[in-house]
C-alpha positions as CSV (number, residue, x, y, z in Angstrom):
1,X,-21.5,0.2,5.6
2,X,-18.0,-1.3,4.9
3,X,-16.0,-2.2,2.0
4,X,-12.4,-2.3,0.7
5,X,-10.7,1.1,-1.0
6,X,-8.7,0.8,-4.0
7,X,-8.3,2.1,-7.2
8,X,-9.0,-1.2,-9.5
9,X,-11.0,-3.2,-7.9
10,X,-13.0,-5.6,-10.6
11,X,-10.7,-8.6,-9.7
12,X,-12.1,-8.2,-6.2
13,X,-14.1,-11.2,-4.8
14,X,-14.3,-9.5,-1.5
15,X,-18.1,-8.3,-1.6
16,X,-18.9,-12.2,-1.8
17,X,-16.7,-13.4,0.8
18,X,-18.3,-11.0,3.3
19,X,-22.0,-11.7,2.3
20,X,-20.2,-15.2,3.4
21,X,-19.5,-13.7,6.9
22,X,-22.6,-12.3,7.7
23,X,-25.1,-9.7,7.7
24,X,-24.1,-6.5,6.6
25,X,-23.2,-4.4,3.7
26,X,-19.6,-4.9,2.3
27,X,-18.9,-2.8,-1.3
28,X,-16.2,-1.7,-3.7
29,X,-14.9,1.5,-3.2
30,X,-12.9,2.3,-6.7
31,X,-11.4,5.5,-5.8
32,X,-9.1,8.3,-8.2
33,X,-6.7,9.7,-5.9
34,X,-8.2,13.2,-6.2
35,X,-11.1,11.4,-4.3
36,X,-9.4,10.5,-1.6
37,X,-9.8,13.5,0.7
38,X,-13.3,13.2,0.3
39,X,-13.5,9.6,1.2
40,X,-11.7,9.9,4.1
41,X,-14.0,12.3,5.6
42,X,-16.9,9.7,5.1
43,X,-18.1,9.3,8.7
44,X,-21.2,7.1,7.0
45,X,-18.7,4.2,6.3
46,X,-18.2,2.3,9.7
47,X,-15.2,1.1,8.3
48,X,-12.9,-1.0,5.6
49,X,-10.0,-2.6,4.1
50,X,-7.3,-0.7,2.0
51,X,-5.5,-2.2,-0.8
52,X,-2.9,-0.9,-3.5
53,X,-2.5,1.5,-4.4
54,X,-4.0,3.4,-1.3
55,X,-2.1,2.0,2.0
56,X,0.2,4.7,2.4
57,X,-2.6,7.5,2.1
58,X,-4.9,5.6,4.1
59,X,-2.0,5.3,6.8
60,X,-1.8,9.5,6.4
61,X,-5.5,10.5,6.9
62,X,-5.9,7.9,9.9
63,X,-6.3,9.9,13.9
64,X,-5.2,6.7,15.1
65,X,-3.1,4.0,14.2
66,X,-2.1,0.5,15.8
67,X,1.8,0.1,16.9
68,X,1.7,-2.4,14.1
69,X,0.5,0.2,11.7
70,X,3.2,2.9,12.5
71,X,6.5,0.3,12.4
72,X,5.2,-0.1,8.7
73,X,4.4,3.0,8.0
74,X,1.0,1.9,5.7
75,X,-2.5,0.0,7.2
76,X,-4.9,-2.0,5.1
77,X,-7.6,-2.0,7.9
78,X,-9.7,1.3,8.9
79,X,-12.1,1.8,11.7
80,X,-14.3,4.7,12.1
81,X,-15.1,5.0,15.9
82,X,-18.1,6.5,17.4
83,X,-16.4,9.7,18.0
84,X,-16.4,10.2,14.2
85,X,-11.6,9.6,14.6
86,X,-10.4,7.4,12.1
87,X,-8.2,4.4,13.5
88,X,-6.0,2.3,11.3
89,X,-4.8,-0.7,11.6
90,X,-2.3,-3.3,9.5
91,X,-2.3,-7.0,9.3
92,X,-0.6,-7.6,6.2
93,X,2.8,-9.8,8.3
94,X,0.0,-11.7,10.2
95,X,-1.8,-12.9,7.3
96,X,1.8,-13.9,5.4
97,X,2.7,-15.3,8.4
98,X,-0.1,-17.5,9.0
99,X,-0.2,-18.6,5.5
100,X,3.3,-19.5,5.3
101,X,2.9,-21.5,8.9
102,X,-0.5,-22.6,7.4
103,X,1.4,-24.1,3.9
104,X,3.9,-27.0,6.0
105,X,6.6,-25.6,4.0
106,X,9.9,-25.5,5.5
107,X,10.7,-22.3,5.6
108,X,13.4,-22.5,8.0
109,X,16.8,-20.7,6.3
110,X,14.6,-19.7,3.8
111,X,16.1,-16.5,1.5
112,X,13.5,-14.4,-0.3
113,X,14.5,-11.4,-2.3
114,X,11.7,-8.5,-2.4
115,X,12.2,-5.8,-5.4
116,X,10.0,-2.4,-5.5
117,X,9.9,-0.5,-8.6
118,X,10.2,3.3,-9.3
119,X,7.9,5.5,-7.6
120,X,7.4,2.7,-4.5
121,X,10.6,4.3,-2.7
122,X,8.2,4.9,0.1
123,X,7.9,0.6,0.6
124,X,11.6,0.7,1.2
125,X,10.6,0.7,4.9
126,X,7.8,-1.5,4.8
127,X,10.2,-3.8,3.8
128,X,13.0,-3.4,6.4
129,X,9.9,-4.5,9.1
130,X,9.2,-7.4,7.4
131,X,12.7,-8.2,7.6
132,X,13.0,-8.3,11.1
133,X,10.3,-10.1,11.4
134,X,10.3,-12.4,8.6
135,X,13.3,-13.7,10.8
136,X,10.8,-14.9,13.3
137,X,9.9,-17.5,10.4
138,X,13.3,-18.5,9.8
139,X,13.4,-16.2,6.5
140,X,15.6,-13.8,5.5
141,X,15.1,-10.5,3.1
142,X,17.1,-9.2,1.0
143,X,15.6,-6.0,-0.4
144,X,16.8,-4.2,-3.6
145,X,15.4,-1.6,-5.8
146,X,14.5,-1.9,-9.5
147,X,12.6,-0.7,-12.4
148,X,9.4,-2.4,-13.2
149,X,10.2,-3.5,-16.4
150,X,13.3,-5.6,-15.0
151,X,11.1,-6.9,-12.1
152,X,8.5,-8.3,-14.7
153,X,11.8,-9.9,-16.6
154,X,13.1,-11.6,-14.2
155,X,9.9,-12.7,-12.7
156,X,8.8,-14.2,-15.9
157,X,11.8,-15.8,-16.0
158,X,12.0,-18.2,-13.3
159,X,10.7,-21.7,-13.9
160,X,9.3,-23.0,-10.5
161,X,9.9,-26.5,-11.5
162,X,13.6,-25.6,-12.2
163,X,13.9,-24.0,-9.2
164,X,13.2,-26.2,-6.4
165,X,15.2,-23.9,-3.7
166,X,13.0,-20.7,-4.0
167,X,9.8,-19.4,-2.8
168,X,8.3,-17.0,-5.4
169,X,5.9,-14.7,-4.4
170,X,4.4,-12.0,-6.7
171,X,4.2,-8.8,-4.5
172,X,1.8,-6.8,-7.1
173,X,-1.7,-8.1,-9.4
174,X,-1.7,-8.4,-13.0
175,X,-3.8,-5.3,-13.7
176,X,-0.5,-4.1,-12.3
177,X,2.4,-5.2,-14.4
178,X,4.0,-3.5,-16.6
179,X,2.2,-5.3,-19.6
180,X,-1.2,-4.1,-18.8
């Protein structure tokens, strides 16, 4: 069995998209983080995809984990080998990266500005990878902190048709804002 862990998950077209891929059983794992031990122990799931807000715990109860996986310090990918070890892996930058080479936007000289809220401390360093290798794209990062409540401001506050020179990019769901 596979499936993706997270904690709301009724946004999630996932299940469809892999009954798209082929033949095999993909579910919704919608998790409380006092389940979380438990679930990790599962040796029955062959393995699944990790979302918010369980990257950084996934990441913690993996055996193994990719190179890519420990520069970021989180994985979104976990495969339970035959041995019964969980390996994790992340391809969060790949899957940006694509997209963005994927889009035809000129991203060259690109400045993007990523803002974590209170109690996301810990994607701090997540951040700092992507920055070195968001420079591969031609982008640069400049990370800063700030409470949720300004993030949704000034979020809500730029008019994409105003601002020709930006790329915005919402970083969290809207079961996650601060207004929900």
């Amino acid at each position: 069995m596979f499936g993706l862990l997270g904690r709301k998950l009724g946004h999630s077209l996932s299940p469809q998209i892999h009954k798209k891929l082929g033949d095999y059983k993909y579910d919704l794992f919608c998790k409380e983080p006092e389940e979380l031990e438990m679930f990790f122990k599962d040796t029955s799931l062959k393995g699944y995809n990790v979302t918010i807000p369980y990257k950084i715990e996934a990441y913690k109860a993996c055996d193994e984990l990719s190179d890519r996986a420990k520069k970021i310090g989180s994985v979104n990918t976990c495969i339970r080998r035959a041995d019964g070890t969980l390996y994790g892996d992340n391809t969060d930058y790949f899957g940006f990266a694509r997209t963005v080479r994927a889009s035809g936007v000129d991203v060259n000289g690109l400045e993007l500005s990523a803002t974590y809220g209170s109690g996301y401390g810990e994607y701090s360093s997540m951040l700092q990878i992507w920055q070195a290798n968001l420079r591969e794209l031609g982008i640069s990062l400049n990370i800063r902190g700030m409470e949720w409540d300004a993030q949704w401001a000034e979020a809500q506050s730029v008019n994409p048709e105003d601002r020709q020179d930006i790329l915005l990019m919402r970083w969290w769901p809207d079961y996650a804002s601060p207004s929900s």
